[in-house]
N, C-alpha and C positions, 0 to 999 in steps of 0.2 A: 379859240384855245385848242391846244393840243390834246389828242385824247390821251387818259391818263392812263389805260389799261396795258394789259402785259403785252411786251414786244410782241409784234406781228411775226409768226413763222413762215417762213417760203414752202412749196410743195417737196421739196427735198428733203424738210426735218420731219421724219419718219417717228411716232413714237409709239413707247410700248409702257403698257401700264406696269407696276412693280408692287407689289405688297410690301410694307418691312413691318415687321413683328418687333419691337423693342421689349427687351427684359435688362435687370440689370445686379448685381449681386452686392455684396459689404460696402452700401452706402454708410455715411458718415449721419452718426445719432446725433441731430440736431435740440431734441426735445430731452427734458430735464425727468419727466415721471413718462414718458412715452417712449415710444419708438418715432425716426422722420414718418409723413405722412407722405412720401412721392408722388411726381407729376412729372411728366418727361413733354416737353416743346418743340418739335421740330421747325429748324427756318430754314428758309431755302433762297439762294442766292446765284440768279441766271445771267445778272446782267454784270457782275463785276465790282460793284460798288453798294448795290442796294438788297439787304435784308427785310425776309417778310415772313412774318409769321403763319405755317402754311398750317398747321394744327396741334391739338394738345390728346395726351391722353387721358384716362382715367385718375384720380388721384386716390391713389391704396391706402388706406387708413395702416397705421405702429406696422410697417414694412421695411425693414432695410436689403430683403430680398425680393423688389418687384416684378412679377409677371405681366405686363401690361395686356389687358384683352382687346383694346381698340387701338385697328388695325393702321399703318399711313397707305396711300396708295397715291401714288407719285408718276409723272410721265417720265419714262427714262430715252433721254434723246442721245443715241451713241456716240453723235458728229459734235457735241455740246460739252461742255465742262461744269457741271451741276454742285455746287458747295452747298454741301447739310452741313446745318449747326442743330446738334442733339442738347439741348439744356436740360439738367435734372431739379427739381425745387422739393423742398420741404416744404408744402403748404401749410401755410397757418393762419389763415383766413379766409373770406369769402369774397376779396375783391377778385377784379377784374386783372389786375394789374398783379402781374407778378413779380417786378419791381420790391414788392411788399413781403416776398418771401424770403425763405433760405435757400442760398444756390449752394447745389451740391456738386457742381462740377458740369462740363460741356466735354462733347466730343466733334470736331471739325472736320470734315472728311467729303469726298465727293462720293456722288451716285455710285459711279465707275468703280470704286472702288469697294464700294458692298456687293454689286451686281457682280464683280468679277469674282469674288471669295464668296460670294451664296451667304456666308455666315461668318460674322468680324466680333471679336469679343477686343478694347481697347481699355486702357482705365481711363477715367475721366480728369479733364485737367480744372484748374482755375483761369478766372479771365486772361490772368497776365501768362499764360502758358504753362506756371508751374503745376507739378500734378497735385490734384487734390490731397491726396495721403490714402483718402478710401475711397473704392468704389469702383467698378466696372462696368460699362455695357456693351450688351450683344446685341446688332443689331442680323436678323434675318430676312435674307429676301426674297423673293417668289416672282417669278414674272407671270402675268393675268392672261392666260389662253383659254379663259373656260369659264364661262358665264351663270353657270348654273348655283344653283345655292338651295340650300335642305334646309326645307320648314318644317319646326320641332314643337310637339305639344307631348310637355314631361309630367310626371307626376311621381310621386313615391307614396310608402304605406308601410306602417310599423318601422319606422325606423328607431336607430336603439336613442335610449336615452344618456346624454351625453353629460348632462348636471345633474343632479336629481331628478327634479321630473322635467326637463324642458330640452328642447336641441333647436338651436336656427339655423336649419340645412341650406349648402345653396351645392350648387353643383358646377363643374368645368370638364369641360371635353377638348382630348387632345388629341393631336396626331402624332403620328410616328413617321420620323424622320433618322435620317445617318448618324445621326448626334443626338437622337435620345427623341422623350415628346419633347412636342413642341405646344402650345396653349393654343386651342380656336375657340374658345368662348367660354365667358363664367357667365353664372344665369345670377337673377339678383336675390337675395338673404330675405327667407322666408323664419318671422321670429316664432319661437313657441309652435312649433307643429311638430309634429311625426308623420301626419297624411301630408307633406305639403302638396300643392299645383302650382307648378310656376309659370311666367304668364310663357304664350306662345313667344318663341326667338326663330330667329334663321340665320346661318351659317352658310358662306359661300364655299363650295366643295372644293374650290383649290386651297382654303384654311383648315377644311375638315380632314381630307384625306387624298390631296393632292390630285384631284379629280377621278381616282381609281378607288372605285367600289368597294373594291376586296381588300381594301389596306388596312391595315387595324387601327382602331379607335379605344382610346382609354376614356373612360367616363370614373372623375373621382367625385365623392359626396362627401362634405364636411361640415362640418359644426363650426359656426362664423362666433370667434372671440373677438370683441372691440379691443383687444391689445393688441392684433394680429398674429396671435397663435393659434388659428385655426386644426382642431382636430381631426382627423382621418374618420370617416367611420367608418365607409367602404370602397371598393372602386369592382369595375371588368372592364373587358375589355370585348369590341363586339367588329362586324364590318356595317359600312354603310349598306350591304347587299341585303344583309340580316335584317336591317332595320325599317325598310323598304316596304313593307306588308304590313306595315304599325297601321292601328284602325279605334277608333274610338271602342267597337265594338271587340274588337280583338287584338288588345294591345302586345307590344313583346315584353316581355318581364325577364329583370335579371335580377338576380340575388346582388345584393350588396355586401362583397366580402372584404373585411379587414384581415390582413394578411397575420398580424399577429396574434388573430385571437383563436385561428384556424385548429391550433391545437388543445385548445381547450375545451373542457368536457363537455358534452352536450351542445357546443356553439353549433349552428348551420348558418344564421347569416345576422347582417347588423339592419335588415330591412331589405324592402323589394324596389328599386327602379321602375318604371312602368312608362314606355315609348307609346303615346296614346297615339301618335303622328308623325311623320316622318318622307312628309312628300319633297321631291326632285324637282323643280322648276328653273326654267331658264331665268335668268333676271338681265334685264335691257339696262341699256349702259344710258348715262345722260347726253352722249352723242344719237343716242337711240331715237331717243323721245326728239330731238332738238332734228335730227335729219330726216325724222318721220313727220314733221308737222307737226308738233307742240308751239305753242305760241307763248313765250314768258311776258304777262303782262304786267308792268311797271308802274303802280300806282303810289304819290309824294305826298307826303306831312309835314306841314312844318310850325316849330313851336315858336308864337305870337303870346306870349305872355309875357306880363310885366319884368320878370326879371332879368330878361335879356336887354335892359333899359332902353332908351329911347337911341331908337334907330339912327336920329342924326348926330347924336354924341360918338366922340371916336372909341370911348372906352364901350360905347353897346357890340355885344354879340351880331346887329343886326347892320354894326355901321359897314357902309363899303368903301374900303382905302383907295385912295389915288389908283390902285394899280386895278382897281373893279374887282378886288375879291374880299370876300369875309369867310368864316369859317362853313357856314352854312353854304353857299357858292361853291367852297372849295369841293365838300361831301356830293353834291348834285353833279357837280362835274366830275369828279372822280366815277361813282359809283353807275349815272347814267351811263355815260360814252361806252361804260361795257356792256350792259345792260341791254339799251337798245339795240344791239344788233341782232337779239333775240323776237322782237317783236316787229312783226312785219310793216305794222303801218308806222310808229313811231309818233304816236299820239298819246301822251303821260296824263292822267287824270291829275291833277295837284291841289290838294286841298291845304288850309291853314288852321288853326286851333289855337283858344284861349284869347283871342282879340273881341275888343267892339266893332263892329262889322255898321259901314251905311247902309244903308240909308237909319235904319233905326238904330244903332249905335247898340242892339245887343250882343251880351258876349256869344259865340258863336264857340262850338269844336267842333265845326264839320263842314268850315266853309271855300268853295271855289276860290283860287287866288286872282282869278279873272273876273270873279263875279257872278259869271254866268252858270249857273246850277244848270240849264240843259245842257250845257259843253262844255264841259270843267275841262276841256281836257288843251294841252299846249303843245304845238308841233315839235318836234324833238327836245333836244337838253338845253338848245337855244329858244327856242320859246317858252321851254321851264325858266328859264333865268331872265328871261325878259320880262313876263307874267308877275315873278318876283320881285324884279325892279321898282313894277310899275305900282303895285297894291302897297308898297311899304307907307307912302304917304298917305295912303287911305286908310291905316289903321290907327286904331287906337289898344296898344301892347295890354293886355287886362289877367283873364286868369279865370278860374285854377288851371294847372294842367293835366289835362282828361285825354286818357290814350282810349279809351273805349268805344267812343263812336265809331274815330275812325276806323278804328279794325274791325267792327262789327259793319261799318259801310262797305268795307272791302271783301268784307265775309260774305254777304251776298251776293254779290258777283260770284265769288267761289264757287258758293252751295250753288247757284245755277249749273254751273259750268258740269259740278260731279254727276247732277243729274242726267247728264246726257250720257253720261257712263262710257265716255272716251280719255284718251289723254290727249287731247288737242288742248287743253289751258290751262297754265298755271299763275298762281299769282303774288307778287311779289312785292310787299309795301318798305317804304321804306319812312322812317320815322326821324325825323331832324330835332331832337330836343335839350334842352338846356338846365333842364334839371330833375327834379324828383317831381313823381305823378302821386299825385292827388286822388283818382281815383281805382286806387293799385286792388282792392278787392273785383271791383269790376272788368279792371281790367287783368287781372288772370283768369276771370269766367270766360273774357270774350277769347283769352288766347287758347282756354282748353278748348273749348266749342271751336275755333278756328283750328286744332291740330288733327279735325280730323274731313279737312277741307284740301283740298289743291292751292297749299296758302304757304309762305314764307313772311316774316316779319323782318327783319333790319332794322336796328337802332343804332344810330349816331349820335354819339352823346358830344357837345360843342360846350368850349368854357369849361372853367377851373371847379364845378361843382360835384357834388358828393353823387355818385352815379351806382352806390350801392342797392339801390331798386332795382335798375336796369339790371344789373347783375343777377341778381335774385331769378328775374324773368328768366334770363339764359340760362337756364337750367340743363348744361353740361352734364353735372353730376348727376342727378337725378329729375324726373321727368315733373313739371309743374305741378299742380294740385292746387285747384277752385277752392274758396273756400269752403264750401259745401261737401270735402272731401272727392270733388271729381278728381279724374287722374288723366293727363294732357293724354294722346295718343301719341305722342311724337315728338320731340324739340322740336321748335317750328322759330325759335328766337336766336338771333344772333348781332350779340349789343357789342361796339366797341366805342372807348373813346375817345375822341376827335386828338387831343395832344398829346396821343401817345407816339405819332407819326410825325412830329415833329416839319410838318408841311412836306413829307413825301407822299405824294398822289400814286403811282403806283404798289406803293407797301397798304397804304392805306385800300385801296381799290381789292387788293390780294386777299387781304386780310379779312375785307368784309365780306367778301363774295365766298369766302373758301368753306363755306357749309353749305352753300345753295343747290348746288349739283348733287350730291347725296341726298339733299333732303327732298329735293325734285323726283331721284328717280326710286329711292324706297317710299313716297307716297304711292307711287304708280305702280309700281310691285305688289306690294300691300294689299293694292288693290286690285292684282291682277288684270290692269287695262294696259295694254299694247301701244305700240306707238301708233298712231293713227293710218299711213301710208306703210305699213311691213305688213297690214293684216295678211297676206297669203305668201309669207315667208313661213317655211317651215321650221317647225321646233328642233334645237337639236337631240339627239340623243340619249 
């Protein structure tokens, strides 16, 4: 079978990476007692005929003027003709599928043509071309010469009170650009404090201050309204060079001044800022890690439970058509064939879950699909699918379905791997399931405990079933949380499902993979380990 993955480039297509910043102005009010809830979807479309959805942004709670903080970063090929499709939604749920929202208008447009205006403001139209009636977006772009990124530990103290007794600060820092600031990062909404700490962040310095030191920095601090009328308290404005000597023990302190209160008697400030941190580090790209000797290894789940019904009926999930594919088939091949080119030997561990397993006929979630427990493992994505073939008649389809072992199987490898305090391993599971897990408290323990491992999750969700847990896990929005109140270190999830691709293996392929590489190389950041083979490359500047 053909591999599914994205066109092969010749040594000639040269590329360069591109930041774009989307904001967007008088969207249309969707909501009855609210304001829209906005999400802006970037697709991207290389080959001419097929769209894939390359990422999303944050979704702003009663905004019809949003600032998006999360950033797209895109390869920009000059010799290439690159179609972005900018979708806007009204979110009003919590699925996966934005299908289920409000579309508030697209903008269609190439690379070439943001990269050549630095900055494109267009209004947004409807499917069939006509213009929506409201609404604008500006998309900005940045080309990526400068690797470095500024690790921030903030704090404030006395700040004013903005309701009677309470205020839930969060703070955003801009830069200054020809056309006014521009947004490089909002921290998250700390409720009920006046001392808040907000957790550690970091900001890449071509978002902060275009990689120059000395260029000014606006920091505003607000008072977070769930209608999205966020209050002013305070703001300044500082440089990176200033903030550079920030120290737990000798932090930089700004006053937080609200410009309209300046003339009122007695005001001096609306509270203190306080830079506990503010170190400069290079940050390695995921070509970094990948041309130094990391190894991405590719470990398969796949779900043997009852209700993917019996393998030889044609209506089961697990039946294989005349043509030798099923939906599960389709995912291994799609997702593998890229995948492996990352791991050198090409040997895929593959386990199965939820079956009666022979010789004893127990049910099983953590079993070899070859059998063999000391060599779980199958020569490339062709002996993944062979190994497959063969175990379907030796199972008996049973239940429940328990995501937990396996990722805690897979976790261990991990936790080995961090021990060695290199970045030679990462690891990357991929989960084939057909419906809602059964042991979903467990298995958000195992994901937080794994977010803070050398670990990547993948879910593929297969069949017409309700896939709102899976969703739940991807926690986009906001970062996981154990029952026990623990708090994930990191999205480490990334769920899609199987018919929403409508049998395109390279959309599908795109799609699943298009958080991996991020999430690869801000674990290793994070953690300040190096690529393995650059250790005596010097730091830049």
């Amino acid at each position: 079978m053909a591999s599914c993955g994205p066109p092969t480039l010749g040594p000639t297509h040269l590329a360069t990476k591109v930041e774009l910043t989307i904001s967007c102005e008088n969207l249309l009010d969707m909501d009855i007692f609210s304001k829209s809830d906005p999400l802006c979807a970037l697709y991207i479309n290389s080959t001419g005929s097929q769209w894939y959805e390359f990422g999303r942004t944050e979704m702003i709670l009663n905004c019809l003027n949003p600032k998006f903080s999360k950033k797209f970063v895109v390869d920009y090929y000059f010799e290439m003709v690159q179609r972005l499709r900018f979708c806007v939604y009204d979110i009003d749920n919590n699925t996966y599928d934005l299908g289920d929202d409000d579309f508030l208008g697209e903008l269609e447009c190439t690379l070439g043509q943001i990269v050549s205006s630095k900055r494109m403001t267009r209004p947004l139209v409807l499917k069939s071309g006509r213009p929506a009636g409201h609404g604008t977006i500006t998309i900005c772009a940045e080309e990526i010469t400068d690797t470095r990124v500024a690790n921030f530990e903030v704090s404030a103290r006395r700040l004013e009170k903005m309701y009677l007794w309470w205020t839930d600060p969060f703070i955003e820092l801009y830069k200054q650009t020809e056309t006014g600031w521009l947004l490089a990062h909002r921290t998250e909404v700390i409720k009920n404090n006046l001392n808040p700490t907000w957790r550690p962040f970091r900001v890449s310095l071509r978002s902060l201050c275009g990689g120059d030191v000395e260029r000014a920095i606006k920091v505003d601090c607000f008072d977070y309204h769930v209608n999205g009328s966020h209050k002013l308290i305070g703001s300044f404005q500082t440089t990176l060079a200033e903030l550079q000597g920030a120290t737990h023990t000798s932090p930089v302190e700004f006053e937080c001044i609200n410009s309209k209160k300046v003339k009122k008697k007695g005001y001096k400030n609306s509270g203190v800022i306080c830079i506990k941190r503010c170190q400069i580090e290079r940050e390695f790209t995921f070509l970094d890690y990948i041309m130094g000797g990391c190894q991405i290894n590719f470990s398969i789940a796949i779900d043997f439970t009852g209700s993917n019904l019996d393998p030889s009926l044609p209506q089961s999930l697990h039946y294989i058509n005349p043509e030798g594919y099923n939906e599960y088939l389709t995912a291994i091949w799609a997702v593998g064939h890229v995948i492996q080119d990352y791991d050198s030997n090409k040997k895929f561990p593959v386990f199965g879950f939820g079956a009666q397993v022979p010789p004893t006929w127990q049910v099983s979630h953590e079993f070899p699909i070859n059998f063999n427990p000391s060599n779980p493992f199958c020569d490339g994505i062709e002996g993944v699918v062979a190994a497959y073939q063969a175990c379907l008649p030796q199972l008996k389809l049973w239940g429940p379905t328990n995501f937990a072992p396996i990722i805690r199987h897979v976790a261990c490898f991990a936790r080995q791997a961090l021990r060695q305090n290199t970045a030679s391993q990462y690891y990357v599971l991929l989960i084939l399931t057909d419906g809602a897990i059964t042991d979903m408290d467990e298995t958000r323990t195992a994901i937080v405990e794994a977010s803070h491992l050398p670990m990547s999750i993948i879910i593929v969700g297969v069949g017409g079933a309700d896939f709102e847990a899976m969703e739940f896990l991807d926690s986009d929005e906001r970062l996981l949380r154990s029952p026990r109140g623990d708090t994930a270190a990191r999205d480490i999830v990334q769920f899609v499902p199987f018919r929403m691709f409508n049998g395109n293996h390279m959309t599908l392929t795109q799609s699943v993979l298009a958080e991996l590489p991020d999430q690869v190389t801000s674990f290793f950041n994070s953690y300040k380990l190096r690529p393995p083979n650059i250790s005596n490359n010097p730091e830049p500047s």
